[in-house]
N, C-alpha and C positions, 0 to 999 in steps of 0.2 A: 196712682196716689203719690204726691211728695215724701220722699223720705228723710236724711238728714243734708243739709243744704249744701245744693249741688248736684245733687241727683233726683232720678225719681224712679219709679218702681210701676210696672203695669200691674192692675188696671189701674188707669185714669179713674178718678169721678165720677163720670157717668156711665148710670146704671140700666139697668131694663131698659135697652133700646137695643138699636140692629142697624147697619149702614150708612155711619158716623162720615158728615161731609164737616170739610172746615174751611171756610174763606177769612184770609184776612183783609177785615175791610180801612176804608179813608179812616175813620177813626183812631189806627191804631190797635185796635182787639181784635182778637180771631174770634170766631161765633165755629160753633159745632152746631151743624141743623144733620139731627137722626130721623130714623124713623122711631117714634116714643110714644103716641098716641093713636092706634088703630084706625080708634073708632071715631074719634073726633077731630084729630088734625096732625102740629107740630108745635113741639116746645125747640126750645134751643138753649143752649148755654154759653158763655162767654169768658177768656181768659186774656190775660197779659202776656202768660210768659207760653202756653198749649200745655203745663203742668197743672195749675191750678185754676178751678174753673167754677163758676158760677151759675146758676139756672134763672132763664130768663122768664121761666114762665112761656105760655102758651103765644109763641110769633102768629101763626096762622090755625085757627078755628072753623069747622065748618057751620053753615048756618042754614034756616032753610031755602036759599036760593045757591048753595052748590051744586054743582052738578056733578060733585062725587060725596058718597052716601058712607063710606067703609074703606077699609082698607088702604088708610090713606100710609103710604110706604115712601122710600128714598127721597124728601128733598133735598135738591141742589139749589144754592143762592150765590148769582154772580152780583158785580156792581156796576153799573155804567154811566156816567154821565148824572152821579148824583141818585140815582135810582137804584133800587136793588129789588134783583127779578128772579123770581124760588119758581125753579120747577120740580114737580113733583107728583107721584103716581094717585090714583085714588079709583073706585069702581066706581063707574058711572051709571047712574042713576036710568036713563034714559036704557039700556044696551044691555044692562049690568054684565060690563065688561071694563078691564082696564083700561085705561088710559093714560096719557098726560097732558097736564094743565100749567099754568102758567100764573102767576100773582105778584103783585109789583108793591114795593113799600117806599116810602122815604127817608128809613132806618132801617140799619142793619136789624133791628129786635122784634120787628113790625111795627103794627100788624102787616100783614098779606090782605091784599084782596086781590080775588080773582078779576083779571082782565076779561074774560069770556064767561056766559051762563049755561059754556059747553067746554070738553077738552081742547085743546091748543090742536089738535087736528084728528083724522081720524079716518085710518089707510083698512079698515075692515077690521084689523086683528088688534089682539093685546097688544099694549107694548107700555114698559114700565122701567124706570130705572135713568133720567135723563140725566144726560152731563154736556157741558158747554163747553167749548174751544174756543179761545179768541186767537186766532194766528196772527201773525207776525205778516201775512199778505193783506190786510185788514178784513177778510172775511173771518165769518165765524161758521162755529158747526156744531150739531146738536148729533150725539150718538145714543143708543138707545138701546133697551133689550126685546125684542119680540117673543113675548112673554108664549112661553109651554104650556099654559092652562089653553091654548084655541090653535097655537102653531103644533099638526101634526104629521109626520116625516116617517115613512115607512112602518107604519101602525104604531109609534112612539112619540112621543111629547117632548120637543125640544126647544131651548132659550136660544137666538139666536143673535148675535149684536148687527145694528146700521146703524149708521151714517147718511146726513142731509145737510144740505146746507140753511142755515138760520138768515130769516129776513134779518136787514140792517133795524126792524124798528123791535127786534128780539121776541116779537110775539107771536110771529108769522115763520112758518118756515117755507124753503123755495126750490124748486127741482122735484127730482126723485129719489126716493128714500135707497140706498145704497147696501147690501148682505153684507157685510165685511168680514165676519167669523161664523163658523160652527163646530157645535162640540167633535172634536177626533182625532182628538191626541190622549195617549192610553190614560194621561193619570184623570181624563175628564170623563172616563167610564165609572167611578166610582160607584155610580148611581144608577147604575143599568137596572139594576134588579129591579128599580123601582118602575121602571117603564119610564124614566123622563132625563133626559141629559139638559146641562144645563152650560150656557155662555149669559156672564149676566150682569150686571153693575160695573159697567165700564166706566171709567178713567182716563182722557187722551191728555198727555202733553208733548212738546216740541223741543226736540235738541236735538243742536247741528243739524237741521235739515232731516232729522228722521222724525217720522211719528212713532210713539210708544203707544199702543192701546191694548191698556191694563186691565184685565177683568178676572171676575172670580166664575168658577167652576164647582161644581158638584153638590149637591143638595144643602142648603145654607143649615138646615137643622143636625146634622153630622157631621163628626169629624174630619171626614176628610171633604170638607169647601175651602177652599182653597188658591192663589193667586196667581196666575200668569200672563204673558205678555206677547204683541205680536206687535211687527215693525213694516210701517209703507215712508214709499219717499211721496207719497201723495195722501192726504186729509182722508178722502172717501177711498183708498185704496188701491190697488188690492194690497194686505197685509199676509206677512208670514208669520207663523207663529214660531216662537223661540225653541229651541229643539231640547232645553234643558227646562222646560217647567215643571211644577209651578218655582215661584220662586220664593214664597212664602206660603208655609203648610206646615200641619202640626207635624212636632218631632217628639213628641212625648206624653205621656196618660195626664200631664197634668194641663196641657192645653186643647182647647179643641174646639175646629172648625171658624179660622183664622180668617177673614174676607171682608167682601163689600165694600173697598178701600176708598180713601181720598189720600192725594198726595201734598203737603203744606211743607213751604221752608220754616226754617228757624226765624224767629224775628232779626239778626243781622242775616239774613238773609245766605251764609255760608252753609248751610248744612239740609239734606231734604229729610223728610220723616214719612214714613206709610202710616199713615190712622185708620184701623181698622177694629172689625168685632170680633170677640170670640164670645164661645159659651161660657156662663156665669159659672155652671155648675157639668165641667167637661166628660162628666160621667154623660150625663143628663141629654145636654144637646139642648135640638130646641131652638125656641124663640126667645127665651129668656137670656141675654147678650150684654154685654161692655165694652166700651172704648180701650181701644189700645194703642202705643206707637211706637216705633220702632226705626232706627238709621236706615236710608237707605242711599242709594249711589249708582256709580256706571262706572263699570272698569273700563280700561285704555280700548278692549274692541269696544266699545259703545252699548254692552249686554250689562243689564240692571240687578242688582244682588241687593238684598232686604239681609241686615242685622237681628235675623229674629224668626219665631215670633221669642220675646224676651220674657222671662218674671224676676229676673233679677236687677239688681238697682245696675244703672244708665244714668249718664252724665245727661244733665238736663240741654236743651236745645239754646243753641249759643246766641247770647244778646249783642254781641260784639264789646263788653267791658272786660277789663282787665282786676 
């Protein structure tokens, strides 16, 4: 929420949702695409400054020629060449199993329509939660989560992240799909008891020649889900994971279960922010979730440190005016 000018205070504006992505597009406006509609698709929202934000109403709706029926979760929306292409999870009708799909618009607000009357591919198992890479070698790359409900690993249920390389026409992907993480680092046990470990909604970007791929851990409906990070000097890997994670996790009763990030600059473009969800109601848990943001940065070794998670007023993200 805006507080007195010049700051702002989390939460943001948007409300009942879960895995807050934000692109800033040619337009000039950042769009927030969550996951907000289960059962029927995605809304999105829209802002100037990533403090104050508007609802755009329903970007992508399913119809009866989808081929995902439920469950539709994490869209991601890149731009390219005047197009703009939301990928995003949904159970497929046909398998009913996850998936991901693919939808292209002419506007950042949509609609979406689906390029295929199937998912964008389909390697036997779940897999949910896509994010794009456009490198700096002109290749791009699509990472992913191999979703826990069908991947199972020594009688237990585990989320696992890859890595592929993405056709140049963005609809197609090309090669073999790449393991790059799995849960087994102590604070990613949280959720043993449950029977299911989790690596999940990944985030990759590039500096200095190192890749960062950012993802959240441990069961999204509990307090301790949570953010950490692992470093390759190559796209598909192999990555290490950072030996001080997570790097954002609740520090207090009054937050809880901090995750599913995307990472966006400030409009001058100085300053990075982590947008991510917590629980509305941190007793509670759950799915019931909000947008939140918080500083983030890279010390002199090149290891990434999150200002947060925050509920106190923060200087608003810098326009470059004086």
């Amino acid at each position: 929420m805006s507080t007195q000018s010049g700051y702002y205070k989390n939460p943001l504006p948007i409300q009942k949702i879960g895995d807050p992505y934000i692109l800033k597009a040619s337009d000039g406006k950042y769009y927030c695409y969550p996951t907000s509609a289960i059962e029927q698709g995605f809304k999105a929202w829209s802002s100037d400054d990533l403090v104050h934000w508007q609802e755009e109403g329903f970007v992508y709706e399913k119809n009866e020629q989808s081929w995902g029926f439920r469950q539709f979760w994490a869209p991601e929306v890149v731009e390219r060449d005047g197009k703009f292409y939301m990928y995003y999870t949904a159970r497929w009708k046909e398998k009913d199993s996850l998936r991901i799909g693919v939808a292209v618009a002419d506007r950042p607000a949509g609609p979406f329509i689906d390029v295929y009357d199937q998912p964008m591919f389909d390697f036997g198992y779940a897999a949910i939660d896509a994010n794009i890479l456009f490198d700096d070698s002109g290749k791009m790359y699509m990472y992913y989560s191999r979703d826990c409900s069908e991947n199972i690993v020594n009688g237990r249920h585990e989320s696992h992240l890859y890595g592929i390389e993405l056709g140049d026409d963005m609809i197609t992907v090309t090669g073999d799909a790449v393991c790059l993480t799995k849960p087994d680092q102590e604070w990613e046990m949280k959720s043993l008891d449950r029977g299911y470990l989790w690596n999940e909604g990944p985030f990759v970007l590039k500096r200095n020649g190192t890749y960062y791929l950012t993802y959240s851990a441990n069961y999204f409906g509990d307090r301790h889900y949570s953010v950490g990070y692992a470093v390759s000097e190559k796209p598909l890997g192999p990555y290490s994971k950072y030996e001080n994670n997570p790097v954002l996790t609740s520090q207090s009763d009054d937050i809880s279960g901090p995750g599913h990030h995307s990472i966006i600059a400030s409009p001058d473009g100085t300053e990075l922010f982590m947008v991510y969800h917590t629980h509305t109601d941190p007793a509670q848990g759950g799915g019931n979730r909000q947008v939140c943001m918080d500083r983030m940065g890279f010390r002199e070794d090149g290891t990434i440190y999150v200002e947060g998670p925050t509920l106190t007023e923060q200087a608003i993200p810098s326009n470059g005016r004086k």
